[in-house]
PDB file of N, H, CA, C and O in Angstrom:
ATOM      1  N   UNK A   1       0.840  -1.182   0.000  1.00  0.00           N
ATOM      2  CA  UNK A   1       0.000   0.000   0.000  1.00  0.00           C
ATOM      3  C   UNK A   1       0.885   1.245   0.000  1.00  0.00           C
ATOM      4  O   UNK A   1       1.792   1.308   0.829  1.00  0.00           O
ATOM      5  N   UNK A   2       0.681   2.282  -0.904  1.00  0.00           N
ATOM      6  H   UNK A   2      -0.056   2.231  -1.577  1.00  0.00           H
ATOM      7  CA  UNK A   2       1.160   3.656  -1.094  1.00  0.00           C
ATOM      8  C   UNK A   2       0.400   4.105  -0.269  1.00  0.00           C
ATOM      9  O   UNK A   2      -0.809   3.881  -0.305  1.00  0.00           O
ATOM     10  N   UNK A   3       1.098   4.978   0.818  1.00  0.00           N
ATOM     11  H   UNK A   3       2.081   5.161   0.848  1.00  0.00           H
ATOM     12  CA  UNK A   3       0.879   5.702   1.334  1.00  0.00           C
ATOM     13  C   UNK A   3       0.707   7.584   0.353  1.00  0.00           C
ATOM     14  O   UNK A   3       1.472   7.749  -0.597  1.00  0.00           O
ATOM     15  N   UNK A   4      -0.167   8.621   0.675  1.00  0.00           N
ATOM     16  H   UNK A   4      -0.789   8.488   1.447  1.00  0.00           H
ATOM     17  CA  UNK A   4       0.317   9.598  -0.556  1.00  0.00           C
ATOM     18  C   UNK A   4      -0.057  10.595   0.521  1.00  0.00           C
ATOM     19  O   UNK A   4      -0.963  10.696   1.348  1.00  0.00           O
ATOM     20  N   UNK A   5       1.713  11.743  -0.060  1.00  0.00           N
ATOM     21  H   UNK A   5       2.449  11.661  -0.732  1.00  0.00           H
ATOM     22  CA  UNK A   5       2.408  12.620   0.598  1.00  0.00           C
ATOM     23  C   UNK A   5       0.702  13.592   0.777  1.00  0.00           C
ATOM     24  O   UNK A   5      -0.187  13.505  -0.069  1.00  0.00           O
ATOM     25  N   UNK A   6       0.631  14.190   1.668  1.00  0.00           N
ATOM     26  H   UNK A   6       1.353  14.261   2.355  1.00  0.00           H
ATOM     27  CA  UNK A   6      -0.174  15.082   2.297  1.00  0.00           C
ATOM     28  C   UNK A   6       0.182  16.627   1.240  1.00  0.00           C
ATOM     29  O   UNK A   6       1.203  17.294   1.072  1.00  0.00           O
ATOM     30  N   UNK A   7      -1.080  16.712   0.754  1.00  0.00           N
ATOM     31  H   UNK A   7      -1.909  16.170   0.890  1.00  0.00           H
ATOM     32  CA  UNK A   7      -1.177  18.410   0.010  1.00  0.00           C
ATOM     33  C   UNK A   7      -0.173  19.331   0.988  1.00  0.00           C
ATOM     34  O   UNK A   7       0.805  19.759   0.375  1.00  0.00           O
ATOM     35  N   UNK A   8      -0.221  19.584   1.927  1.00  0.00           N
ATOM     36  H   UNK A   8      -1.015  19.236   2.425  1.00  0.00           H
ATOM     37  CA  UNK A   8       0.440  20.625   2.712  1.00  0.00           C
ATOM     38  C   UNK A   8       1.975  20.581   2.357  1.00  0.00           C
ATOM     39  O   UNK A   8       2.469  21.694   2.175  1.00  0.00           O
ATOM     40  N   UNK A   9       2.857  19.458   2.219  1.00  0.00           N
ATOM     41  H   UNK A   9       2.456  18.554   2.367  1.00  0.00           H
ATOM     42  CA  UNK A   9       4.075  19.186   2.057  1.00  0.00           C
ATOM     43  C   UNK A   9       4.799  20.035   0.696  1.00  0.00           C
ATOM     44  O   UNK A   9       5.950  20.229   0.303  1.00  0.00           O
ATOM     45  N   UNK A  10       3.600  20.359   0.303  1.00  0.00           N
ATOM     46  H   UNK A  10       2.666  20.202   0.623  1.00  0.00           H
ATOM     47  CA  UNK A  10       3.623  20.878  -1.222  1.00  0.00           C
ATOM     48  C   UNK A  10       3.914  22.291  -0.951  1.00  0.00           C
ATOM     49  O   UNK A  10       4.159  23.111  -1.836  1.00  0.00           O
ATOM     50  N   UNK A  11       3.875  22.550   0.340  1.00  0.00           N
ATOM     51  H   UNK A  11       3.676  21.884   1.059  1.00  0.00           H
ATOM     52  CA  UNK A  11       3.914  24.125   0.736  1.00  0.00           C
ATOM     53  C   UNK A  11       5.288  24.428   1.704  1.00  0.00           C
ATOM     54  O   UNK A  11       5.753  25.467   2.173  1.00  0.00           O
ATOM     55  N   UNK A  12       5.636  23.228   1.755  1.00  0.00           N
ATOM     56  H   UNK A  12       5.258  22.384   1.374  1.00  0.00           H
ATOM     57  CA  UNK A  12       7.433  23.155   2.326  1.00  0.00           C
ATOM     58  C   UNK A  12       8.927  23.941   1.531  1.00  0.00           C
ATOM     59  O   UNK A  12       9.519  23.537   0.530  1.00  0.00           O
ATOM     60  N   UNK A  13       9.190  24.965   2.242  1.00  0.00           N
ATOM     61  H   UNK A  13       8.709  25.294   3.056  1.00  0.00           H
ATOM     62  CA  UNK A  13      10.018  25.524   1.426  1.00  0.00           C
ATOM     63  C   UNK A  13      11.263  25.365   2.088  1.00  0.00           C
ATOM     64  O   UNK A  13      11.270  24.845   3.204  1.00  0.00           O
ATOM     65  N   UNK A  14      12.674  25.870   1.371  1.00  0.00           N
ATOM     66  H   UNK A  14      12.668  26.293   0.465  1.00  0.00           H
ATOM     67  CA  UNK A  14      13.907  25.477   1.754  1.00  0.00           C
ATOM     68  C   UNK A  14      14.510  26.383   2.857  1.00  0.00           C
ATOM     69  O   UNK A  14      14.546  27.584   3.124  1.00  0.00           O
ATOM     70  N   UNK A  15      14.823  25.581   3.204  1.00  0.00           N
ATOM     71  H   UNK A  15      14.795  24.606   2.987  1.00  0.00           H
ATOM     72  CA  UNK A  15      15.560  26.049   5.075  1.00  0.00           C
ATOM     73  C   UNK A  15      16.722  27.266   5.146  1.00  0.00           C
ATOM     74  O   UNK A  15      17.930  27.274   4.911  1.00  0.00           O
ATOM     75  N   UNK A  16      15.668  28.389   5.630  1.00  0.00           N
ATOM     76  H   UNK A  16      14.686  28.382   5.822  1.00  0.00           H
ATOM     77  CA  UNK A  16      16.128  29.803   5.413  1.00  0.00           C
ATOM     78  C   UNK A  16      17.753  30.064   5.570  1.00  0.00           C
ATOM     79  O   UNK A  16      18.195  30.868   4.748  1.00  0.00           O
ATOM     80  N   UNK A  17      18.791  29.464   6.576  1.00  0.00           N
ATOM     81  H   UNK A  17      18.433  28.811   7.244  1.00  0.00           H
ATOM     82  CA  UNK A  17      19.585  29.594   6.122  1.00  0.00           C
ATOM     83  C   UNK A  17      20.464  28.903   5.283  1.00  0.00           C
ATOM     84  O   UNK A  17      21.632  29.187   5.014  1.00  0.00           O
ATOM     85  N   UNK A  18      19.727  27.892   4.867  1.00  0.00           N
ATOM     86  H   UNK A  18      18.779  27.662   5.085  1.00  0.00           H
ATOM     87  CA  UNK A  18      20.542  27.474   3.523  1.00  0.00           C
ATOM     88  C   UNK A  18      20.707  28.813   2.432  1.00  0.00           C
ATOM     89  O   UNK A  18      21.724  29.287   1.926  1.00  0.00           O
ATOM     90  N   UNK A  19      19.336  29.188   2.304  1.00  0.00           N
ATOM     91  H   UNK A  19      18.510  28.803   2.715  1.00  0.00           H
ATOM     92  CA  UNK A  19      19.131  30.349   1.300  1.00  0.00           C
ATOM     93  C   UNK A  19      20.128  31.395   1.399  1.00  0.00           C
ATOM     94  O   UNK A  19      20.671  31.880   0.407  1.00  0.00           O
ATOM     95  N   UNK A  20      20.353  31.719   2.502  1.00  0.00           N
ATOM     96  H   UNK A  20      19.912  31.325   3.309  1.00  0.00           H
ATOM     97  CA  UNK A  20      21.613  32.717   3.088  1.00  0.00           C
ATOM     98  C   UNK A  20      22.295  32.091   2.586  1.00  0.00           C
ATOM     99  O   UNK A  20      22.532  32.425   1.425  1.00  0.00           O
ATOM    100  N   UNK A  21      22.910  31.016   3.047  1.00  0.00           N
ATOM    101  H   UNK A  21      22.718  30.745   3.991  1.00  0.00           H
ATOM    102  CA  UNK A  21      24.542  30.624   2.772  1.00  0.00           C
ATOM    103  C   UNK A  21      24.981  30.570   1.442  1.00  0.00           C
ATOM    104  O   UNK A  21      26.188  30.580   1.202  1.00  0.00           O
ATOM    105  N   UNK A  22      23.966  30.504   0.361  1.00  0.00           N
ATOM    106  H   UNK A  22      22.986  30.497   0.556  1.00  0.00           H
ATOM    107  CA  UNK A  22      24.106  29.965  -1.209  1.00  0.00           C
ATOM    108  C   UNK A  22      24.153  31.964  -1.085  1.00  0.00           C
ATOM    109  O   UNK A  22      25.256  32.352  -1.468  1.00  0.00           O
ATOM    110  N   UNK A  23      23.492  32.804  -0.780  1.00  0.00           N
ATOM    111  H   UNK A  23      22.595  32.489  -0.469  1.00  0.00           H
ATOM    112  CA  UNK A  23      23.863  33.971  -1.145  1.00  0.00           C
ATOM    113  C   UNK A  23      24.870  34.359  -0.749  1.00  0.00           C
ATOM    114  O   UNK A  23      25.576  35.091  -1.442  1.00  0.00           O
ATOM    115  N   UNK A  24      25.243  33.937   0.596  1.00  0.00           N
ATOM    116  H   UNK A  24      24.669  33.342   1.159  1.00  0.00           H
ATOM    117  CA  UNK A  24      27.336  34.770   1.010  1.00  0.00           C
ATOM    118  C   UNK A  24      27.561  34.095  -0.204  1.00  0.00           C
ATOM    119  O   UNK A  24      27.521  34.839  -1.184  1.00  0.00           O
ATOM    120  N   UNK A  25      27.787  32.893  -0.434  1.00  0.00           N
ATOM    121  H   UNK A  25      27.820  32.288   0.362  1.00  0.00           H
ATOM    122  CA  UNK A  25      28.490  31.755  -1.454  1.00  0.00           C
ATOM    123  C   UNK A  25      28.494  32.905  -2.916  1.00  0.00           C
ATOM    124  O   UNK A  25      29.534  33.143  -3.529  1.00  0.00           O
ATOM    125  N   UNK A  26      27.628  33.296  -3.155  1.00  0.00           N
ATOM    126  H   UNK A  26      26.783  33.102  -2.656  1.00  0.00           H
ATOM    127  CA  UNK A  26      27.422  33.844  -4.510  1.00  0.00           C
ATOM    128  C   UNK A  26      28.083  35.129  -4.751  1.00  0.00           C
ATOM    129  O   UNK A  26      28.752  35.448  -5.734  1.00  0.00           O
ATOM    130  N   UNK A  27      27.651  36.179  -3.175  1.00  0.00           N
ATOM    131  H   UNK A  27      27.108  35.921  -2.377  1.00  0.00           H
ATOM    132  CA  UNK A  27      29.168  37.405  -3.065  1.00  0.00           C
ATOM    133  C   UNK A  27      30.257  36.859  -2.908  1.00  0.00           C
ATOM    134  O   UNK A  27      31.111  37.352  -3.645  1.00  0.00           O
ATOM    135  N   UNK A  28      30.708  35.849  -2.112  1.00  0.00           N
ATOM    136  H   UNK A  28      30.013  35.449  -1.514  1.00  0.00           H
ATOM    137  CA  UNK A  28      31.858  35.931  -2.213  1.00  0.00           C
ATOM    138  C   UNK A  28      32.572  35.721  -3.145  1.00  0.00           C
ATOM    139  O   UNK A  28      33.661  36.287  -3.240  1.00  0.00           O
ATOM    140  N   UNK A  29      32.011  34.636  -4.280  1.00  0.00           N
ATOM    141  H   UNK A  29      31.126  34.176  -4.203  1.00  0.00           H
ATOM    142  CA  UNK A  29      32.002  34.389  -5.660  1.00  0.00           C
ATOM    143  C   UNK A  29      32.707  35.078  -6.636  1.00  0.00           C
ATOM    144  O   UNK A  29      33.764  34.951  -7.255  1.00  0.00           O
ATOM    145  N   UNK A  30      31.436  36.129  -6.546  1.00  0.00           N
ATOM    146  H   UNK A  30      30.578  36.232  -6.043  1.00  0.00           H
ATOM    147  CA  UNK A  30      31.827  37.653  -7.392  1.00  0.00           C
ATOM    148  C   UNK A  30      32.819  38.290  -6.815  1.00  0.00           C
ATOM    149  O   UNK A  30      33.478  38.956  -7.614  1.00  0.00           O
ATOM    150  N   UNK A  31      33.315  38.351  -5.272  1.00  0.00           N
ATOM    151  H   UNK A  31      32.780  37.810  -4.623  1.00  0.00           H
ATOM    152  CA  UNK A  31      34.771  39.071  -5.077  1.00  0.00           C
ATOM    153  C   UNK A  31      34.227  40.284  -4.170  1.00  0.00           C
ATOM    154  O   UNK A  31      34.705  41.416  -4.240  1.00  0.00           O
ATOM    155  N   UNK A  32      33.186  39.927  -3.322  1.00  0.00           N
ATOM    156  H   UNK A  32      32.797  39.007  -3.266  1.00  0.00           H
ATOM    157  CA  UNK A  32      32.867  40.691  -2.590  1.00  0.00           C
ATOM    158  C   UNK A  32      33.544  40.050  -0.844  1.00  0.00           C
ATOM    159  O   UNK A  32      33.722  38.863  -0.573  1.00  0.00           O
ATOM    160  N   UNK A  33      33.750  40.993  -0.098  1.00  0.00           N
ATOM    161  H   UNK A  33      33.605  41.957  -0.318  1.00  0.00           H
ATOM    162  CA  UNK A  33      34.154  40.692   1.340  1.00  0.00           C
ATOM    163  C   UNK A  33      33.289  40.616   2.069  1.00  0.00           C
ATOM    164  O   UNK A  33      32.856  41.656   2.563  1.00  0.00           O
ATOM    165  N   UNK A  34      32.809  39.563   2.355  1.00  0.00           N
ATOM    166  H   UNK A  34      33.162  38.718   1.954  1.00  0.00           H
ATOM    167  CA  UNK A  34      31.718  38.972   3.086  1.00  0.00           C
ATOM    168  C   UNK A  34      31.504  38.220   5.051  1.00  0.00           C
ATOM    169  O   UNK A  34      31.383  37.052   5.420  1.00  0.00           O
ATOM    170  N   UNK A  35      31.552  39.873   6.081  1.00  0.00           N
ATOM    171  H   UNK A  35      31.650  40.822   5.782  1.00  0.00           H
ATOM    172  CA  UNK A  35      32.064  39.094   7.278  1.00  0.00           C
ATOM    173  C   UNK A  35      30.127  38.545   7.566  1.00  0.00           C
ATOM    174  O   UNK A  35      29.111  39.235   7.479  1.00  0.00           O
ATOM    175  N   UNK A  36      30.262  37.349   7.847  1.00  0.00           N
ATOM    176  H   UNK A  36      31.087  36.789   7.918  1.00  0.00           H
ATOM    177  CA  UNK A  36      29.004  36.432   8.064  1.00  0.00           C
ATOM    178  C   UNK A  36      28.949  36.401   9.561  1.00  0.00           C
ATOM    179  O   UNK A  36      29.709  35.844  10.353  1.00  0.00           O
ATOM    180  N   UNK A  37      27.539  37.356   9.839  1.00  0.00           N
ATOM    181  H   UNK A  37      26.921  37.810   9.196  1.00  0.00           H
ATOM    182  CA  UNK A  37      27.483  36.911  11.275  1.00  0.00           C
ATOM    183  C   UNK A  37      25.650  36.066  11.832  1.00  0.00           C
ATOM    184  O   UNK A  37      24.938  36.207  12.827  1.00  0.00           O
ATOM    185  N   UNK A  38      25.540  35.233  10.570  1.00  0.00           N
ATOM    186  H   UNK A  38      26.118  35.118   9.763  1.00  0.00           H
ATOM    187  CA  UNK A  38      24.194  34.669  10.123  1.00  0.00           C
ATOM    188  C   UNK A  38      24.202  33.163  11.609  1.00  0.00           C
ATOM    189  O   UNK A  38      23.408  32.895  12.511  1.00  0.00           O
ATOM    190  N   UNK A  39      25.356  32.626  11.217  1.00  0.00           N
ATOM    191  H   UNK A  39      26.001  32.844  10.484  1.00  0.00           H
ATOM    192  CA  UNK A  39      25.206  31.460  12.002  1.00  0.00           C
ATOM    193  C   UNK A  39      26.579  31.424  12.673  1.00  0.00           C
ATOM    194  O   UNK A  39      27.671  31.536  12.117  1.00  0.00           O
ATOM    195  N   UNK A  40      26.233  31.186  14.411  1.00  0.00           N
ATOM    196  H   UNK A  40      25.345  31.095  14.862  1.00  0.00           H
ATOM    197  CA  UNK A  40      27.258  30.893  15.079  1.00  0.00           C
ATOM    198  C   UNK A  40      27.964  29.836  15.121  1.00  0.00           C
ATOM    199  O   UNK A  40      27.292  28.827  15.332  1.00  0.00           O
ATOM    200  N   UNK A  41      29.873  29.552  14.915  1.00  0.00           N
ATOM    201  H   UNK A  41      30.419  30.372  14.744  1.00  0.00           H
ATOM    202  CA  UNK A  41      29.969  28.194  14.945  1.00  0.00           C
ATOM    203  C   UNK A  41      31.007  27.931  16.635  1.00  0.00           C
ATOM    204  O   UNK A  41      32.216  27.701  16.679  1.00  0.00           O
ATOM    205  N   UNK A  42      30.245  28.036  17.605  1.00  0.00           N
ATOM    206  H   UNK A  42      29.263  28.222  17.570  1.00  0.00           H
ATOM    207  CA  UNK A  42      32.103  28.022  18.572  1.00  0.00           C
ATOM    208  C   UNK A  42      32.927  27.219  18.560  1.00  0.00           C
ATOM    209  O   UNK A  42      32.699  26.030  18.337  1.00  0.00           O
ATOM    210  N   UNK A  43      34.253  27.787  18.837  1.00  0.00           N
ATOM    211  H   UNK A  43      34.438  28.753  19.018  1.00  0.00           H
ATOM    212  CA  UNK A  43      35.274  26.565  18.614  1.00  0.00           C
ATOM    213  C   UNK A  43      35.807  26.520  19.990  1.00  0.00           C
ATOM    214  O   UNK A  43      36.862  25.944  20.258  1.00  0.00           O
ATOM    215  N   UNK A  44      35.384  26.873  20.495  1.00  0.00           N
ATOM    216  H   UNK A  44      34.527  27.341  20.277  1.00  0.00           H
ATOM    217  CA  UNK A  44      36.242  26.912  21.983  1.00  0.00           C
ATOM    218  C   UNK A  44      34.817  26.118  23.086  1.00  0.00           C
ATOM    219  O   UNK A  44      33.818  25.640  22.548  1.00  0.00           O
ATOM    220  N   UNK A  45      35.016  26.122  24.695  1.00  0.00           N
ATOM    221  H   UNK A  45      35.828  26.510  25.133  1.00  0.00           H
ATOM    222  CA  UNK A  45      34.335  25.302  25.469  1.00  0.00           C
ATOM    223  C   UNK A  45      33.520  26.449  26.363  1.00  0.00           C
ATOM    224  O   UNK A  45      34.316  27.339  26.665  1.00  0.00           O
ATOM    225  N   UNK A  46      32.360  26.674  26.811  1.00  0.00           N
ATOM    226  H   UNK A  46      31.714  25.951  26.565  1.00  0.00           H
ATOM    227  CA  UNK A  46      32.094  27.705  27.380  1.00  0.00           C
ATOM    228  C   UNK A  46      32.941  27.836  28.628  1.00  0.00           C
ATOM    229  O   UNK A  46      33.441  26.818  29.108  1.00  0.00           O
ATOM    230  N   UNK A  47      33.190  29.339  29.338  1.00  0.00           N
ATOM    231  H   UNK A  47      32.784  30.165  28.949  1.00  0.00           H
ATOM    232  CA  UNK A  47      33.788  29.433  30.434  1.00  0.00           C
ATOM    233  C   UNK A  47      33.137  28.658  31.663  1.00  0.00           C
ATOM    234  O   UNK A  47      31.908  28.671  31.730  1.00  0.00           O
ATOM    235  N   UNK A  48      33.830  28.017  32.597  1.00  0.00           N
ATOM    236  H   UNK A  48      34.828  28.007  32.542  1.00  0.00           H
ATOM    237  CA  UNK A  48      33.089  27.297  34.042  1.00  0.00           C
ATOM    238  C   UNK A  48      32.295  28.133  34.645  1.00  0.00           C
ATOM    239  O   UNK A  48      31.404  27.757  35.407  1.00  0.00           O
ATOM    240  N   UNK A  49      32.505  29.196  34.403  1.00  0.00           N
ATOM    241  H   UNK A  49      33.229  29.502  33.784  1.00  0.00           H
ATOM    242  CA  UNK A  49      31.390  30.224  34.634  1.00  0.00           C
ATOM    243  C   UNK A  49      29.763  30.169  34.251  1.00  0.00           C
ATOM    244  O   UNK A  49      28.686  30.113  34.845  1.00  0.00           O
ATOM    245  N   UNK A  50      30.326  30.225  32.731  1.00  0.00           N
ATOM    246  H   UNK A  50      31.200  30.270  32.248  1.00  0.00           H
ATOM    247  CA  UNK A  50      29.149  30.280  31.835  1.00  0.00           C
ATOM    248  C   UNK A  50      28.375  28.722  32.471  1.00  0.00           C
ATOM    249  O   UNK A  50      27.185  28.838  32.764  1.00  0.00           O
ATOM    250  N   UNK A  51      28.939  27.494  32.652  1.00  0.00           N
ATOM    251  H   UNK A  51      29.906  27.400  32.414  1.00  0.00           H
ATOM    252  CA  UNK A  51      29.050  26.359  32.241  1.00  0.00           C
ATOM    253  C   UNK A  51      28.153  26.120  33.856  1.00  0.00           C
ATOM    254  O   UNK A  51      27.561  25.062  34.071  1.00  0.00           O
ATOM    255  N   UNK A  52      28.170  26.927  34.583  1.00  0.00           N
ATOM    256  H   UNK A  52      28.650  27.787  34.408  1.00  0.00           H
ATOM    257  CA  UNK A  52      27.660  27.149  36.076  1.00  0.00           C
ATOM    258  C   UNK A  52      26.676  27.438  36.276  1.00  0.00           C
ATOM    259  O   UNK A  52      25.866  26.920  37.045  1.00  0.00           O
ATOM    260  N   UNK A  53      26.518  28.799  35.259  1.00  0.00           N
ATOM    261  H   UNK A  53      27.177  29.220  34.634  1.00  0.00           H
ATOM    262  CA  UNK A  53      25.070  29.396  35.132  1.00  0.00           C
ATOM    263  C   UNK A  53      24.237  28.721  34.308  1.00  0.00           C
ATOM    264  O   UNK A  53      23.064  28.709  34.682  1.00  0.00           O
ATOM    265  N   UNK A  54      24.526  28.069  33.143  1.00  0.00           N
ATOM    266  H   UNK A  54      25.479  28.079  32.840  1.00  0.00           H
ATOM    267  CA  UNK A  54      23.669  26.891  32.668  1.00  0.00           C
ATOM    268  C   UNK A  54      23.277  26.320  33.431  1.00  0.00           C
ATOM    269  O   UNK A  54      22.079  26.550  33.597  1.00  0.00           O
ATOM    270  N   UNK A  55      23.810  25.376  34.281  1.00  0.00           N
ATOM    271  H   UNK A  55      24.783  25.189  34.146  1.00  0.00           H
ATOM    272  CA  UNK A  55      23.558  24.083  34.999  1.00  0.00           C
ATOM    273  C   UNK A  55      22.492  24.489  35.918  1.00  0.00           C
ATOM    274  O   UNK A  55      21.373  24.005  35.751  1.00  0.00           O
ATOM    275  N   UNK A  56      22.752  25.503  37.076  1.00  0.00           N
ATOM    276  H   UNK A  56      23.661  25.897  37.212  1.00  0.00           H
ATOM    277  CA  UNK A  56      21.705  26.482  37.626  1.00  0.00           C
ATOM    278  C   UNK A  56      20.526  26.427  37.216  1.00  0.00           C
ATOM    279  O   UNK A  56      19.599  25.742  37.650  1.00  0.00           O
ATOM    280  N   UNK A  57      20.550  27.291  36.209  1.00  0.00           N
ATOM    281  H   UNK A  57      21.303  27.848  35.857  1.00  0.00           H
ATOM    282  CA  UNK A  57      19.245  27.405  35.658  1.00  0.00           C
ATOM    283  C   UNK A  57      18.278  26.077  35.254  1.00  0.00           C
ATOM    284  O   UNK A  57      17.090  25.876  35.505  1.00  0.00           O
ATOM    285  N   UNK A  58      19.350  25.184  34.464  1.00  0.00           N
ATOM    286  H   UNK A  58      20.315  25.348  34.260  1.00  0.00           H
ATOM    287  CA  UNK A  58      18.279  23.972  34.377  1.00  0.00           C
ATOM    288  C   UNK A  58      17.741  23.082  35.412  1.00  0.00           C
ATOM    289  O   UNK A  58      16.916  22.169  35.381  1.00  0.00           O
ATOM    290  N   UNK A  59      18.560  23.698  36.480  1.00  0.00           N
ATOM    291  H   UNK A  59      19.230  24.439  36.505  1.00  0.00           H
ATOM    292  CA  UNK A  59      18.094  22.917  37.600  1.00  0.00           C
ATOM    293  C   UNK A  59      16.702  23.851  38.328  1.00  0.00           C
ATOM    294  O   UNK A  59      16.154  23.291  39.278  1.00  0.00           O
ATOM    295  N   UNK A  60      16.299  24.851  38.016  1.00  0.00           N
ATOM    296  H   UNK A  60      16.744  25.306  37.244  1.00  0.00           H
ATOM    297  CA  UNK A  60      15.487  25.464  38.524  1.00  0.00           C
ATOM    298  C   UNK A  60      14.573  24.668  37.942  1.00  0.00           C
ATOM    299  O   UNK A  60      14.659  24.332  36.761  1.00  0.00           O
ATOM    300  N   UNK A  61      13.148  24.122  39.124  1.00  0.00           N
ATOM    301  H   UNK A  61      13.078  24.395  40.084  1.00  0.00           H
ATOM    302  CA  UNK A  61      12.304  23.910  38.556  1.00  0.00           C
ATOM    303  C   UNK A  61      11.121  24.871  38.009  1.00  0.00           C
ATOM    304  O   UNK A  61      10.125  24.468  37.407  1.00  0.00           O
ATOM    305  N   UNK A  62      11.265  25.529  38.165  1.00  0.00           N
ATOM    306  H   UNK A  62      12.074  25.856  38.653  1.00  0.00           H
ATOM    307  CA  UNK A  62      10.473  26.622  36.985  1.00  0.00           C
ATOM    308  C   UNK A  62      10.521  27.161  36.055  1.00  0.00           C
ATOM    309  O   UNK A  62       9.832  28.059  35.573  1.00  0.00           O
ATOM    310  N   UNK A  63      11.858  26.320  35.541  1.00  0.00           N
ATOM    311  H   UNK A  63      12.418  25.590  35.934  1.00  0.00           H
ATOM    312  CA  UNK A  63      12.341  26.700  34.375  1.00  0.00           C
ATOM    313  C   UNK A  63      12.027  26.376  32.904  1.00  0.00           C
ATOM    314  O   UNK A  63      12.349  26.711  31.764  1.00  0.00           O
ATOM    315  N   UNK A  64      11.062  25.375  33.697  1.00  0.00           N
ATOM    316  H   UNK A  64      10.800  25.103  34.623  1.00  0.00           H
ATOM    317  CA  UNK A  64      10.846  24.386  32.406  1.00  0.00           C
ATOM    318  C   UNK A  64       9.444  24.577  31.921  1.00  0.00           C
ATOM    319  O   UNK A  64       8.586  24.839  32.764  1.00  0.00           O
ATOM    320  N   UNK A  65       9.140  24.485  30.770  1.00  0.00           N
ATOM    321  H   UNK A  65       9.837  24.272  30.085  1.00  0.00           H
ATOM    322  CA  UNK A  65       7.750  24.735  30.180  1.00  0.00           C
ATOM    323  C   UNK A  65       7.401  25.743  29.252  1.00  0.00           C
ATOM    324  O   UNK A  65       8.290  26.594  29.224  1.00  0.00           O
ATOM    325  N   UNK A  66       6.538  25.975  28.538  1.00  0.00           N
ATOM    326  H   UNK A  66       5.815  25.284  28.560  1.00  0.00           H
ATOM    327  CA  UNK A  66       5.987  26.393  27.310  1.00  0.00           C
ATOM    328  C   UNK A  66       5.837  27.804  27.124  1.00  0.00           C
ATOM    329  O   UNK A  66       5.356  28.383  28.098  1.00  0.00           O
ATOM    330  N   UNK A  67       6.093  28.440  26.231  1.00  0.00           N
ATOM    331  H   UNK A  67       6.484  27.970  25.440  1.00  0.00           H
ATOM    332  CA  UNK A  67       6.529  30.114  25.861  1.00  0.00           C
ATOM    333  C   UNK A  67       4.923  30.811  26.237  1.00  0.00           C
ATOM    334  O   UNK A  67       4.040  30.529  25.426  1.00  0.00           O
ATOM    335  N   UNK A  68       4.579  31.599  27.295  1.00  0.00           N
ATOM    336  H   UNK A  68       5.296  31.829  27.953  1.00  0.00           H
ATOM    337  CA  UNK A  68       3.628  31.845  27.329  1.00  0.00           C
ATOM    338  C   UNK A  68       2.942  32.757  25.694  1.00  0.00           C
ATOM    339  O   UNK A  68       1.764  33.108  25.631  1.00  0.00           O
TER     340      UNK A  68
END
């Protein structure tokens, strides 16, 4: 049995920053200087600091639950 893809799927469009990245891709192409501050990548570990105040917080139980 075929299952058949749902009408709505038909209304799925491509994942916004892909769309970005094919456009830096296309200035930089042409020879344009392109500083990208679209998507973060870190290369480093957060500070024990930072890494403190995370933990904190997820431990609050009221922290958890749905965007009013």
């Amino acid at each position: 049995m075929i299952i058949p893809l749902a009408h709505r799927a038909d209304q799925t469009q491509e994942y916004y920053f892909s769309v970005k990245l094919a456009e830096v891709r296309q200035l930089i192409s042409a020879g344009h200087d392109v500083i990208n501050m679209g998507i973060g990548n870190p290369d480093m570990m957060p500070s024990d600091a930072t890494l403190d105040a995370l933990t904190s917080s997820a431990l609050q139980p009221d922290a958890h639950g749905y965007q009013s």
